[in-house]
C-alpha positions, 0 to 999 in steps of 0.5 A, a space after each residue: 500500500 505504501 508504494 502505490 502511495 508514493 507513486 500516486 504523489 509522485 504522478 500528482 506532482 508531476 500532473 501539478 507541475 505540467 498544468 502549472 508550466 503550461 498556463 505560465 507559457 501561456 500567460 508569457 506568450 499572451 503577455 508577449 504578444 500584446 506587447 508587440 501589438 502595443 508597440 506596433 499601434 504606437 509606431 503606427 499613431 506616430 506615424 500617422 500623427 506625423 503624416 497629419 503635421 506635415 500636411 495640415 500644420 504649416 
């Protein structure tokens, strides 16, 4: 009895551990990714605000 013990916490540690590295690559990836959508519509709003000064600021 007691070795099937050990190995069902051994198992529900490792289920434990993998469910937890997963969503941990998922929170990066997602928080990555909206990073660069940031920055990408920042790049885009200074352009534009630029294109805007140069023909109606004068």
């Amino acid at each position: 009895m007691k070795k099937s013990s050990e190995a069902f916490t051994l198992v529900d540690a490792v289920i434990g551990l993998t469910i937890i590295v997963m969503f941990s690559l998922l929170f990066i990836a997602i928080n990555s990714q909206l990073g660069l959508k940031v920055q990408n519509d920042q790049d885009r709003m200074v352009s534009q605000r630029e294109s805007y000064e140069r023909t109606y600021a004068k």
